[in-house]
KEKE-3310 file (N, C-alpha, C; in steps of 0.2 Angstrom, whole numbers, plus 5000, padded with zeros to 4 digits):
npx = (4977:4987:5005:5012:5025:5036:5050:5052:5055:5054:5048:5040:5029:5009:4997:4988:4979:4986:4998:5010:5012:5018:5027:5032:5035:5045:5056:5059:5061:5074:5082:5085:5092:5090:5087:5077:5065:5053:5039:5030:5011:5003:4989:4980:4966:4951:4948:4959:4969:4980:4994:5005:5018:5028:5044:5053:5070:5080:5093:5099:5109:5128:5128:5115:5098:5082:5067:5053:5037:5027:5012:5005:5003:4993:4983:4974:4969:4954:4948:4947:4959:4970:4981:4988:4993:5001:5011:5015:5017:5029:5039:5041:5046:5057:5071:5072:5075:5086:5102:5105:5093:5082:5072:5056:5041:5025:5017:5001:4988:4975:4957:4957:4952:4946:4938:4930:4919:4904:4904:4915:4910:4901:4886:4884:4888:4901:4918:4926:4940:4956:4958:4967:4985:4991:4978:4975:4987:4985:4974:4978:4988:4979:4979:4994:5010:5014:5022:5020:5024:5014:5020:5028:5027:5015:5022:5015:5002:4989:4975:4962:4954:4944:4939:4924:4924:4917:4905:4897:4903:4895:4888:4899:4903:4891:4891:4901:4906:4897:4903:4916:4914:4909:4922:4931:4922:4923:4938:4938:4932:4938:4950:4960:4973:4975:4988:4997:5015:5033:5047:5056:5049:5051:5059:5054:5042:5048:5053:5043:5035:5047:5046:5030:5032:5039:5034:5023:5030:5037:5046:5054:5056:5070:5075:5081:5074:5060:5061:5066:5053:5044:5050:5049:5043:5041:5035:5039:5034:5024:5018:5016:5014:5008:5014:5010:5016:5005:4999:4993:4990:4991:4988:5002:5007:5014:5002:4999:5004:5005:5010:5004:5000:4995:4987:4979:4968:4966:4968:4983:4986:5001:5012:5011:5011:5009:5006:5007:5005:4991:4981:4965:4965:4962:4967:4971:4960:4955:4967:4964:4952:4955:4964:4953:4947:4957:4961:4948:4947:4959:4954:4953:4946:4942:4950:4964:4966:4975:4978:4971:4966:4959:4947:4936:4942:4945:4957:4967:4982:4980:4967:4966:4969:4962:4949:4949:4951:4941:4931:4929:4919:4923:4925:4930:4943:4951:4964:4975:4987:5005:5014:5027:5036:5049:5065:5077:5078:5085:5091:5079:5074:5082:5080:5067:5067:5074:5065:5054:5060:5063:5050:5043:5052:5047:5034:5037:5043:5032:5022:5029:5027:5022:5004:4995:4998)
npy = (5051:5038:5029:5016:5006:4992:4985:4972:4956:4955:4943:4939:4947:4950:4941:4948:4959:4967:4968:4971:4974:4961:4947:4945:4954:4960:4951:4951:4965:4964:4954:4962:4972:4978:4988:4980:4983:4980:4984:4981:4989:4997:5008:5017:5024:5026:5014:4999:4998:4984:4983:4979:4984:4987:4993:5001:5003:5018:5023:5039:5048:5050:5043:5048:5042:5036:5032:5020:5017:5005:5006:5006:5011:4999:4998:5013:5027:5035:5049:5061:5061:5058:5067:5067:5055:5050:5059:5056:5043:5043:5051:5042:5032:5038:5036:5025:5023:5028:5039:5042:5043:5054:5059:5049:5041:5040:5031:5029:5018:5020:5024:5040:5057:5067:5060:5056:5064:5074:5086:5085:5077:5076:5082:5071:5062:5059:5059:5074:5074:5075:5089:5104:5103:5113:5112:5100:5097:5107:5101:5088:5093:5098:5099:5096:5097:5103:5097:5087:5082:5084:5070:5074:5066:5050:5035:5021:5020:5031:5028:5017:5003:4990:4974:4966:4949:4938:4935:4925:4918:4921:4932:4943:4943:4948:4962:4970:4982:4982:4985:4979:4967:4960:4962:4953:4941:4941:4938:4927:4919:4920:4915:4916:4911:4908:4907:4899:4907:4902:4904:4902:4908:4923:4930:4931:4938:4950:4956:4961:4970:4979:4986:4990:5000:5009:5014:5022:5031:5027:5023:5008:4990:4983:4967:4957:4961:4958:4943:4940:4943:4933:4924:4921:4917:4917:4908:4901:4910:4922:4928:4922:4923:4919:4921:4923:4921:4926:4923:4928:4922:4919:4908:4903:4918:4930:4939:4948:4951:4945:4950:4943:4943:4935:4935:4928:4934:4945:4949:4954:4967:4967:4968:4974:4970:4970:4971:4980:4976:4969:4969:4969:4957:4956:4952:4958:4959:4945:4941:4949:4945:4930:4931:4937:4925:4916:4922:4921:4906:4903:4906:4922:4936:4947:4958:4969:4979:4989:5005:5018:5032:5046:5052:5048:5058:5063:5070:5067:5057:5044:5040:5032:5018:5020:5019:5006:4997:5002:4996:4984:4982:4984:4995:5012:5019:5028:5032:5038:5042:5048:5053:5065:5064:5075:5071:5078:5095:5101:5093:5085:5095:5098:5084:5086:5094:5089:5077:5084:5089:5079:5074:5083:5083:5070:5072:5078:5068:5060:5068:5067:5055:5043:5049:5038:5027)
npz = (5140:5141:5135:5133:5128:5122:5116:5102:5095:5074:5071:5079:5078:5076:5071:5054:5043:5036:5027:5029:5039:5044:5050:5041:5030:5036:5037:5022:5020:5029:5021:5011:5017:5022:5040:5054:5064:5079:5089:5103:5109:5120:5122:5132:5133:5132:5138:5139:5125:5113:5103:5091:5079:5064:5062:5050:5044:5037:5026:5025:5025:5028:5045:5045:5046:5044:5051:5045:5044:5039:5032:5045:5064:5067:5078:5083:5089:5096:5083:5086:5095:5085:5081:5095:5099:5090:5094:5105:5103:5096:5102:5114:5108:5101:5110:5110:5097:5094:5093:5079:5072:5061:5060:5061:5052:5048:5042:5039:5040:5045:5042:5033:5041:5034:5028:5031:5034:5028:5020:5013:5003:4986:4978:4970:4977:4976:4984:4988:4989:4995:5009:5008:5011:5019:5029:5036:5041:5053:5058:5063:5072:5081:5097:5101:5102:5087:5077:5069:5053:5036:5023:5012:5001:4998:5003:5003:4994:4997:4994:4989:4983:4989:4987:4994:5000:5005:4998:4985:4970:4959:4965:4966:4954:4949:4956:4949:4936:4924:4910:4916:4919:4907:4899:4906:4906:4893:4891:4898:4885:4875:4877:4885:4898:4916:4926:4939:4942:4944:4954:4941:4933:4934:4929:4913:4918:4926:4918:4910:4918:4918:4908:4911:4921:4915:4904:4912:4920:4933:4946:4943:4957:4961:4952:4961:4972:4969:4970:4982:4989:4983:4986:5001:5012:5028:5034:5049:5058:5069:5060:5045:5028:5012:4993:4980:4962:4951:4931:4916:4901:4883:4869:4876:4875:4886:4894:4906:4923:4940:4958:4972:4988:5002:5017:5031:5032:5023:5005:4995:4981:4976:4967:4948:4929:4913:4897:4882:4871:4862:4868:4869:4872:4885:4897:4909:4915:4916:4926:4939:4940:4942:4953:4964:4963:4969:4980:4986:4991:4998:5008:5012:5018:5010:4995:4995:4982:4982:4979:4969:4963:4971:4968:4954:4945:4928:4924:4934:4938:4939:4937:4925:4931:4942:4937:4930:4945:4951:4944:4948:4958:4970:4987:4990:4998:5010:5016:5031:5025:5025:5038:5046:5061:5066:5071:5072:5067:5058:5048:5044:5039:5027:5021:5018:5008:4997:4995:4988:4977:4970:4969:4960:4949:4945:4942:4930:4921:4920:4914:4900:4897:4886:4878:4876:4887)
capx = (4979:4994:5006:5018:5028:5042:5054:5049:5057:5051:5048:5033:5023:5003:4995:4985:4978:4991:5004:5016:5015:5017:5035:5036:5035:5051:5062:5058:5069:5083:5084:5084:5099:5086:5087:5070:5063:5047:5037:5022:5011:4997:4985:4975:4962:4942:4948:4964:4972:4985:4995:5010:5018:5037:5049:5060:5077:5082:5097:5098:5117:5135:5126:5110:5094:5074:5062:5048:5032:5022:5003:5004:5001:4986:4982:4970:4964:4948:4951:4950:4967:4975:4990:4992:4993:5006:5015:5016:5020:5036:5043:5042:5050:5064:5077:5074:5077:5095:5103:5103:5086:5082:5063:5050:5037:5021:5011:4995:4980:4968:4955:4956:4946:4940:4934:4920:4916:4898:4905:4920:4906:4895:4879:4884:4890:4908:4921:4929:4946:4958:4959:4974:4990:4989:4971:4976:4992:4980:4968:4982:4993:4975:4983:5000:5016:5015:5029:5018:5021:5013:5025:5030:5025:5013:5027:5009:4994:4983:4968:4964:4947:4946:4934:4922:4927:4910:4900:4898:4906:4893:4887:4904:4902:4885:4893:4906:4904:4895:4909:4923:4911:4909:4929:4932:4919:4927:4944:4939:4931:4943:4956:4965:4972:4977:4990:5002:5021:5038:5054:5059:5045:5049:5062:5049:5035:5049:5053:5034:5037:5050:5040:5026:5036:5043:5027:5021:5035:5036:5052:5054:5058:5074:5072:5082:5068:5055:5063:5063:5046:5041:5053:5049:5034:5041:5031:5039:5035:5018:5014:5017:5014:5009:5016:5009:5015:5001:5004:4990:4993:4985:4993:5009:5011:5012:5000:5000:5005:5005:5011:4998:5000:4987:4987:4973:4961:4965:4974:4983:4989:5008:5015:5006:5011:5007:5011:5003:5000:4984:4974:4958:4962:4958:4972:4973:4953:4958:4971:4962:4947:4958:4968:4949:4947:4963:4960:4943:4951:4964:4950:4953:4938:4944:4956:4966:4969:4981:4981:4969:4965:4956:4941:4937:4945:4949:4965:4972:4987:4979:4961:4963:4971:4956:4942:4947:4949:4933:4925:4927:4912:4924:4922:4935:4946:4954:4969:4980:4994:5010:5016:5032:5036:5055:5068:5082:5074:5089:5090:5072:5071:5085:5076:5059:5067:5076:5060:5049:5065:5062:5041:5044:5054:5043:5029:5039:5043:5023:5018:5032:5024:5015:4997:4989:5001)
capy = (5045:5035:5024:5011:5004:4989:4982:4965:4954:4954:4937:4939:4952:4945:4940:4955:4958:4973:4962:4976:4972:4956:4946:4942:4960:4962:4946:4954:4970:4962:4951:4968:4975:4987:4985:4982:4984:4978:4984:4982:4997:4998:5013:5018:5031:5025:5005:4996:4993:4980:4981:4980:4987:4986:4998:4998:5006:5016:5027:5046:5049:5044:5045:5049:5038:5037:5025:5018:5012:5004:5005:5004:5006:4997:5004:5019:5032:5040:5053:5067:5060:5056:5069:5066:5049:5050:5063:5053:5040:5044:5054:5037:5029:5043:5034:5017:5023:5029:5045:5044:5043:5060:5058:5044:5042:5034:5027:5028:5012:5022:5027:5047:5058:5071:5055:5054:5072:5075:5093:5085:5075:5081:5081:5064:5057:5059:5063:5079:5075:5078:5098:5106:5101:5116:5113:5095:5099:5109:5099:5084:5094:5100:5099:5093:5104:5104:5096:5084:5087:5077:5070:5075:5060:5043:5028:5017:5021:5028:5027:5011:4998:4984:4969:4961:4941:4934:4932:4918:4921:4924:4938:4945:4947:4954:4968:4975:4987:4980:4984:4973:4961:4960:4960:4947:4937:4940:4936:4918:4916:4921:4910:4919:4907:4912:4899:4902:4904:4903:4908:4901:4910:4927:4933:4933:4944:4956:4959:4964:4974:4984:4991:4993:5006:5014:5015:5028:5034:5024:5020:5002:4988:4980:4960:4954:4963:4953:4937:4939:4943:4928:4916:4923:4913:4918:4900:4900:4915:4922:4930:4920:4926:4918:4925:4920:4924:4924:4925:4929:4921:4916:4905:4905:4923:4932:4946:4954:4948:4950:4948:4944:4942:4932:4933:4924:4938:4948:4948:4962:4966:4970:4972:4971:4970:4971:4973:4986:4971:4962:4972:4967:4949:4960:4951:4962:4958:4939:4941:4952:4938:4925:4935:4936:4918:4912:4923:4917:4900:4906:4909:4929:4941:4955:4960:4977:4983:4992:5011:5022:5040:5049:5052:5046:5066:5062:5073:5063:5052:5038:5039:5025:5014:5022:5017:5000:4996:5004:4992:4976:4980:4984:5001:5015:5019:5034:5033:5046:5042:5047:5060:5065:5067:5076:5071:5082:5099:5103:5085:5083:5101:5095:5079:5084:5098:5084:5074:5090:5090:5072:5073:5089:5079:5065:5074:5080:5063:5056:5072:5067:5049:5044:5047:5031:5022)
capz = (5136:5142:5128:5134:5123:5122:5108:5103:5089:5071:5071:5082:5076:5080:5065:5056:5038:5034:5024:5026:5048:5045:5052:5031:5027:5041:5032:5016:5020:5031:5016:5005:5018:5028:5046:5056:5073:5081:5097:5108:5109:5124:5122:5138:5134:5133:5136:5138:5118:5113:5097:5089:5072:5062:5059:5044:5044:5027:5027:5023:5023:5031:5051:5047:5043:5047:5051:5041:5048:5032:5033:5053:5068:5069:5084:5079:5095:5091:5078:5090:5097:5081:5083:5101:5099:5088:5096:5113:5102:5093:5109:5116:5103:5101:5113:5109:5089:5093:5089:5070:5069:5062:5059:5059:5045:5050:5034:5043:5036:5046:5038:5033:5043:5031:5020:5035:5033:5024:5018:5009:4996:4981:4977:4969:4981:4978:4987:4984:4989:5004:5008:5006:5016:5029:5034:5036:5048:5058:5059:5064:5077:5088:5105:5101:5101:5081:5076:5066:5046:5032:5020:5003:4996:5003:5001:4999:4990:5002:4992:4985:4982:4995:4985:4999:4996:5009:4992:4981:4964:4957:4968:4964:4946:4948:4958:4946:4933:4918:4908:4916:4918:4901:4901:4912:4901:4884:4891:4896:4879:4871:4879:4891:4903:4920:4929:4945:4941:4951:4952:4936:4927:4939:4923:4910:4921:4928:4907:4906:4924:4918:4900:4911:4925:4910:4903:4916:4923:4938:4949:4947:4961:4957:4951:4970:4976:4967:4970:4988:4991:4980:4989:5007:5018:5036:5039:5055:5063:5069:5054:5039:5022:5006:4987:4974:4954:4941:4926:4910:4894:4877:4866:4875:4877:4893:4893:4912:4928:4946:4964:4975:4994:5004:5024:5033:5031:5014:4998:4993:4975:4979:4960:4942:4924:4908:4890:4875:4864:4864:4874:4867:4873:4893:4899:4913:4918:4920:4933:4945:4941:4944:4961:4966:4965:4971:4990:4992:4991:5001:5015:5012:5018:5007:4992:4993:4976:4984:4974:4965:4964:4978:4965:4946:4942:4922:4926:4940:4934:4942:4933:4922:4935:4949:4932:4930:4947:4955:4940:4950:4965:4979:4990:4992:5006:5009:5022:5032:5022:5027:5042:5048:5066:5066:5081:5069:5062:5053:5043:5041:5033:5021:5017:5015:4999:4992:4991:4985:4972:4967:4965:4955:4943:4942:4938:4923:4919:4920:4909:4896:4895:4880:4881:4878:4892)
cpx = (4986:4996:5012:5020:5034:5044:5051:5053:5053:5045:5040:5027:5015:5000:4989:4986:4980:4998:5010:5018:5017:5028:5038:5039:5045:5057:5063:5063:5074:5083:5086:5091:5096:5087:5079:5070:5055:5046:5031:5019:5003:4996:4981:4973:4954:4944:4956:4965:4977:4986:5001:5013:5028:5037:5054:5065:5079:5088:5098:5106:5121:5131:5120:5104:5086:5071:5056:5044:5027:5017:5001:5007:4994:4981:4979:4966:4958:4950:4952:4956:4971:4981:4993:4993:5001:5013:5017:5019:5030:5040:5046:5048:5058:5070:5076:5077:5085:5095:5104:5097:5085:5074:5061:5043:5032:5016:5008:4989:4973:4965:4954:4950:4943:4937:4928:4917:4911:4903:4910:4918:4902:4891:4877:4886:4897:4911:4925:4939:4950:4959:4966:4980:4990:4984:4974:4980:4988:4977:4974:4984:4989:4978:4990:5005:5020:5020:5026:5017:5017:5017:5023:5026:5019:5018:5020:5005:4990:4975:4968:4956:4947:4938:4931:4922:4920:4906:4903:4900:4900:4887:4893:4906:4896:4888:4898:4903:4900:4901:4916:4920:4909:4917:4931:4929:4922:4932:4943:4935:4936:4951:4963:4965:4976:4982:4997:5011:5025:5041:5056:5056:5046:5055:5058:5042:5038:5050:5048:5034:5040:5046:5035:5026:5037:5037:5024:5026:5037:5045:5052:5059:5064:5072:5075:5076:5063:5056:5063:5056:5041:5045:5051:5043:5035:5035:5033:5038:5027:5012:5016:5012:5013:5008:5013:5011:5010:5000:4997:4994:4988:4990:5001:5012:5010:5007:4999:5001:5006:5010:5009:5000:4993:4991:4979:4967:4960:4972:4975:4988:4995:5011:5011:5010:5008:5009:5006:5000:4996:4982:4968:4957:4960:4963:4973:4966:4952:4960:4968:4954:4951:4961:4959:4948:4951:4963:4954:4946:4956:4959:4948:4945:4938:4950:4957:4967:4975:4985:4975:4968:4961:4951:4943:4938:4949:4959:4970:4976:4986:4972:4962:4964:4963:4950:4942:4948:4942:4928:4924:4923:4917:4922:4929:4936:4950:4957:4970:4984:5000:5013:5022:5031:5046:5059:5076:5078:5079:5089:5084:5071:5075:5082:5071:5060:5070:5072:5056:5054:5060:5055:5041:5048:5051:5038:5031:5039:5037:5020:5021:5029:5019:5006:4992:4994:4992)
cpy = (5043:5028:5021:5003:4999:4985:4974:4961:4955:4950:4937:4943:4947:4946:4946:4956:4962:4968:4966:4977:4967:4954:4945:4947:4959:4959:4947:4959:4971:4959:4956:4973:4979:4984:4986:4980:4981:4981:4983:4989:4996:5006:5012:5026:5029:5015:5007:4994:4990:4980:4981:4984:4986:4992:4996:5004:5008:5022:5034:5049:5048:5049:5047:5044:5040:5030:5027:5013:5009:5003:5003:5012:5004:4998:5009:5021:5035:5048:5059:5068:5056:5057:5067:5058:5048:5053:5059:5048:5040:5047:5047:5033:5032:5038:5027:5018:5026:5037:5047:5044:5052:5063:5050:5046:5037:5035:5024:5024:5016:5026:5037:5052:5064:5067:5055:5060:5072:5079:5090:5079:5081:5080:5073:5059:5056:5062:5068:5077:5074:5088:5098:5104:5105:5114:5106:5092:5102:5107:5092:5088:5098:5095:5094:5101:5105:5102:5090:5086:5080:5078:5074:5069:5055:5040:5024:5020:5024:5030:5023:5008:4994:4981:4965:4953:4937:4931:4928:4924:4924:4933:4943:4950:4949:4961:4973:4979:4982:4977:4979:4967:4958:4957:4952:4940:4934:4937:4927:4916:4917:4917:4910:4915:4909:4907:4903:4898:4902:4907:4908:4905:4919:4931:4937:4940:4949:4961:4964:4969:4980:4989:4991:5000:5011:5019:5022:5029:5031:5020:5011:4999:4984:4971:4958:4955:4958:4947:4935:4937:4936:4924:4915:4921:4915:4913:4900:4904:4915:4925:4928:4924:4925:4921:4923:4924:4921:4927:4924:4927:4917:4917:4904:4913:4926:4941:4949:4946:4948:4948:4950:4941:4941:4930:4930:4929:4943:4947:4955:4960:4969:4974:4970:4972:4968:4975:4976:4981:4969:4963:4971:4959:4951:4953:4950:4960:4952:4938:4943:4947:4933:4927:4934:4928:4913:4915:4920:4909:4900:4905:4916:4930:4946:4954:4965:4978:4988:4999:5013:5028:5041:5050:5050:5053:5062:5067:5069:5059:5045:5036:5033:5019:5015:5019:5009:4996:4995:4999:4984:4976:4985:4993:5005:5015:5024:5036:5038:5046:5043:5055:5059:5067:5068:5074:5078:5086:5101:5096:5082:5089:5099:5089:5078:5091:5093:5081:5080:5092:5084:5071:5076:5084:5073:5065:5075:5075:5059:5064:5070:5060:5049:5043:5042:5025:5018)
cpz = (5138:5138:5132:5129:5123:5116:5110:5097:5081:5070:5075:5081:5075:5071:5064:5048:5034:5032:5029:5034:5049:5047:5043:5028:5031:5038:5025:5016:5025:5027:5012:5011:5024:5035:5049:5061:5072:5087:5097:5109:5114:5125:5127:5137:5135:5133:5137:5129:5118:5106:5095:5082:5072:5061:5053:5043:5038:5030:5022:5020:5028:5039:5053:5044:5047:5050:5049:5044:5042:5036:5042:5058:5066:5071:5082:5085:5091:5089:5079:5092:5093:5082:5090:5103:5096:5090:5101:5110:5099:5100:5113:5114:5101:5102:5113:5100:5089:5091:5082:5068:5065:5061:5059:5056:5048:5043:5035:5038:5041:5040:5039:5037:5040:5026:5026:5036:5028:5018:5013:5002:4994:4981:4974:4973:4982:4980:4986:4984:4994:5003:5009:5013:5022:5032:5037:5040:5053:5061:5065:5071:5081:5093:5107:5100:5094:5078:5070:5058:5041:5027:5016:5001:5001:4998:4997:4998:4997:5001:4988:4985:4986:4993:4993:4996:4999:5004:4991:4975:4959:4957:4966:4956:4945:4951:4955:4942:4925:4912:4910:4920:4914:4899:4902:4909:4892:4885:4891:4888:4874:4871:4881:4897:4910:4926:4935:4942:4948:4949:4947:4932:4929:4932:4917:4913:4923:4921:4908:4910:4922:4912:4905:4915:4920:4907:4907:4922:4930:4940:4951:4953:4956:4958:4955:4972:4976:4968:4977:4991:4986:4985:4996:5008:5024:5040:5047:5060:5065:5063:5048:5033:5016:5000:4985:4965:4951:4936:4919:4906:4888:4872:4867:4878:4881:4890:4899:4916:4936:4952:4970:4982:4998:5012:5025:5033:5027:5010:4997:4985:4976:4971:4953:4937:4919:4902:4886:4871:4865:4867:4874:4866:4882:4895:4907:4918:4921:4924:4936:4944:4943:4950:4963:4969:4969:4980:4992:4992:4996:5009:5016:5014:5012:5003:4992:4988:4975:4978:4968:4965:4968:4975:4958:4943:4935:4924:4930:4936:4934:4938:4930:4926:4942:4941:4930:4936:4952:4950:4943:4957:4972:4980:4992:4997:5003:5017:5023:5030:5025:5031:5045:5055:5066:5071:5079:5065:5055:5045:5040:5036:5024:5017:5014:5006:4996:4992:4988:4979:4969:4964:4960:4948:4940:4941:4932:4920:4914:4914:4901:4892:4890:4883:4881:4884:4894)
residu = (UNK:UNK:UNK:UNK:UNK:UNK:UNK:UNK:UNK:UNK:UNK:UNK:UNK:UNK:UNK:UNK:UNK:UNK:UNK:UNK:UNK:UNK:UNK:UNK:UNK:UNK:UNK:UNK:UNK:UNK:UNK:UNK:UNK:UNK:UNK:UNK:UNK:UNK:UNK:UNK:UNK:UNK:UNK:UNK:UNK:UNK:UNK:UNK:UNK:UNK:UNK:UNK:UNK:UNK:UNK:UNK:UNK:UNK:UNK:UNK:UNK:UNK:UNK:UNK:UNK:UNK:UNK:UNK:UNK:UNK:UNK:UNK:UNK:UNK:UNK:UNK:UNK:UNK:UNK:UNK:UNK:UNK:UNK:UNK:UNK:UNK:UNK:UNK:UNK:UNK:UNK:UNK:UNK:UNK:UNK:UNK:UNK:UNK:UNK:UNK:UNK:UNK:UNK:UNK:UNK:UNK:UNK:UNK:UNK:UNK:UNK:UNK:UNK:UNK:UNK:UNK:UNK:UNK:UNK:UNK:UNK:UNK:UNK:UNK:UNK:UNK:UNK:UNK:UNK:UNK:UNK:UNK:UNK:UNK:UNK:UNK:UNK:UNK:UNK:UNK:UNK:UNK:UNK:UNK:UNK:UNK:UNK:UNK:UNK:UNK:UNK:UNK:UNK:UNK:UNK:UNK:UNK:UNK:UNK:UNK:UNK:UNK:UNK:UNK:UNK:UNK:UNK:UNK:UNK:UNK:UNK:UNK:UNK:UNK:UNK:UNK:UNK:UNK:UNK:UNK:UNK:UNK:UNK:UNK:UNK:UNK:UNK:UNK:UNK:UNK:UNK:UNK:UNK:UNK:UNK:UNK:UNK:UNK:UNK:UNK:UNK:UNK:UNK:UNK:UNK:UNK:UNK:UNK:UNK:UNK:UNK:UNK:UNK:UNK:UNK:UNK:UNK:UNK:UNK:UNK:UNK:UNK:UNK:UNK:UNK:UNK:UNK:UNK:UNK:UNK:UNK:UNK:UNK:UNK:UNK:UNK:UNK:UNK:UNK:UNK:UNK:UNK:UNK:UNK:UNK:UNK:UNK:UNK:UNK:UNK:UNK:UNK:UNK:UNK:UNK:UNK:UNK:UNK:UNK:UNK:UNK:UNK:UNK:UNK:UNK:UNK:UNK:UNK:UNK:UNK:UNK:UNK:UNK:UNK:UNK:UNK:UNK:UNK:UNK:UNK:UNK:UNK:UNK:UNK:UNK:UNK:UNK:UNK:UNK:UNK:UNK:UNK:UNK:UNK:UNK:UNK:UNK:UNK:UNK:UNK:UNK:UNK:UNK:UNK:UNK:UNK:UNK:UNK:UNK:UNK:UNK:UNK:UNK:UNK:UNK:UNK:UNK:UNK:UNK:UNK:UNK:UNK:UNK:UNK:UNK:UNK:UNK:UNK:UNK:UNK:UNK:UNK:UNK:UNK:UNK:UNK:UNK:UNK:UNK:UNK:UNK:UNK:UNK:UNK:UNK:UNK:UNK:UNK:UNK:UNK:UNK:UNK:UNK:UNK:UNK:UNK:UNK:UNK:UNK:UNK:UNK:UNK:UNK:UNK:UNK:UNK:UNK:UNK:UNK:UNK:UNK:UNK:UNK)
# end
């Protein structure tokens, strides 16, 4: 397998149904401070490949920082030569990334390879899960020089629902769960209306944003954040990006809302909210019918839902979030989530216990959470 690699602009990134590679995603956090990079990436193993993917720049302490690759590369060797893929890759990338770099984190969209293992479902048909983190480094760093760890944490979801858009609408609502088809039907009778904000209205939704963070213990984004990424189209580049706020309401009052990103080939749900009151106007069931209807219209193939639990495990944190998404038809995905490759051992070991600090405390946080969040 031989990888040759060249820096490229942002701005050029090749169009490509990963919001998070796109030149929008890159304007997004230089506008947010981050610094970010692009390359070209040709893989020669069974074929000539061509692809590209960003880097995003975040700082660790005074001289040292990482680099962040969200939901990329694209690029995907056959799964036998996932580590060594990686491996060749980062080495590559070493001395174009500087000497502060101290590790690179790749937040792989491929799909996971013990999700294609029989042995790893039940007799139901579901998935059992991923296997424990050693097996999973071993399995990763076959015929590489081991240097290959998987994070502490995934930055993105990397199990989530992915809606097929091809159908007509009403193929669509035949396919969901009974139950939030039911949903989804009460809210509009009931007079839940679903209409696209802006900026002006980006106050009132971030409100509902913050009680619904707190809610489940969740590290909100700060409201710059969300203003950017609403105001950001990177229309002029090769990969443009449209925002959209929508925003549930009956009689006037907001009852959930979202921020939905639509590239030319899927919509991905980026941020949601929602409020405790009024629950049984299904609020929540509207928007993701109405985000449905607004991507095919769009042209979309496909919606990410972007984030549920690895299986419907009532214990998981994420259960009721994996129970009402899994209810609108689409089909799991089960990525590789997020690996480290070190270029500093000493600074990577330091910053992989202060994130295994930080999980640890925010498991405590999410147990302390009321239980009907």
């Amino acid at each position: 397998m031989k990888i040759a690699i060249a820096r490229k602009h942002a701005d050029h990134l090749v169009p490509t149904p990963i919001v998070h590679q796109t030149a929008f995603w890159g304007r997004v956090h230089r506008r947010l401070g981050f610094s970010v990079d692009a390359f070209d990436v040709e893989l020669s193993a069974a074929g000539t490949q061509d692809g590209d993917f960003l880097v995003v720049r975040a700082p660790l302490s005074a001289g040292a920082d990482y680099a962040y690759v969200p939901f990329g590369p694209e690029l995907a060797p056959p799964s036998d030569d996932m580590g060594r893929f990686l491996e060749q890759l980062s080495v590559e990338l070493q001395p174009m990334l500087g000497p502060t770099c101290a590790f690179i984190r790749w937040d792989l969209p491929w799909e996971a390879v013990h999700a294609r293992d029989a042995a790893n479902f039940d007799d139901s048909g579901a998935w059992r899960g991923p296997p424990a983190k050693e097996l999973r480094e071993l399995r990763m760093n076959i015929g590489t020089t081991g240097n290959l760890w998987k994070a502490p944490r995934d930055l993105l979801a990397p199990d989530t629902v992915i809606v097929d858009l091809l159908e007509t609408e009403d193929v669509l609502l035949a396919r969901m769960h009974p139950k939030t088809r039911y949903n989804v039907r009460l809210a509009e009778r009931r007079g839940v209306v679903v209409t696209e904000g802006n900026l002006a209205d980006l106050r009132d939704w971030y409100a509902m944003y913050l009680e619904t963070t707190a809610r489940h213990a969740i590290e909100p984004m700060s409201f710059g954040h969300a203003e950017v990424m609403l105001g950001e189209r990177a229309d002029d580049t090769a990969s443009p990006t449209t925002t959209k706020l929508l925003l549930a309401r009956h009689d006037g009052r907001l009852l959930a809302g979202m921020l939905l990103a639509l590239t030319p080939a899927r919509a991905s749900y980026l941020y949601g909210a929602s409020t405790r009151a009024h629950r049984e106007l299904m609020g929540s069931y509207a928007l993701q019918w109405a985000a449905i209807r607004t991507a095919k219209a769009h042209g979309c193939r496909e919606y990410d839902l972007l984030g549920a639990a690895p299986r419907g495990d009532a214990a998981h944190p994420l259960a009721g979030v994996h129970r009402f998404k899994a209810g609108f038809g689409g089909r799991l995905l089960h990525r590789e989530g997020c690996w480290d490759f070190p270029f500093d051992g000493a600074t990577y070991r330091s910053w992989y216990l202060f994130e295994q600090a930080r999980i640890a405390a925010s498991i405590t946080r999410r147990a302390d959470a009321p239980r009907d969040a």
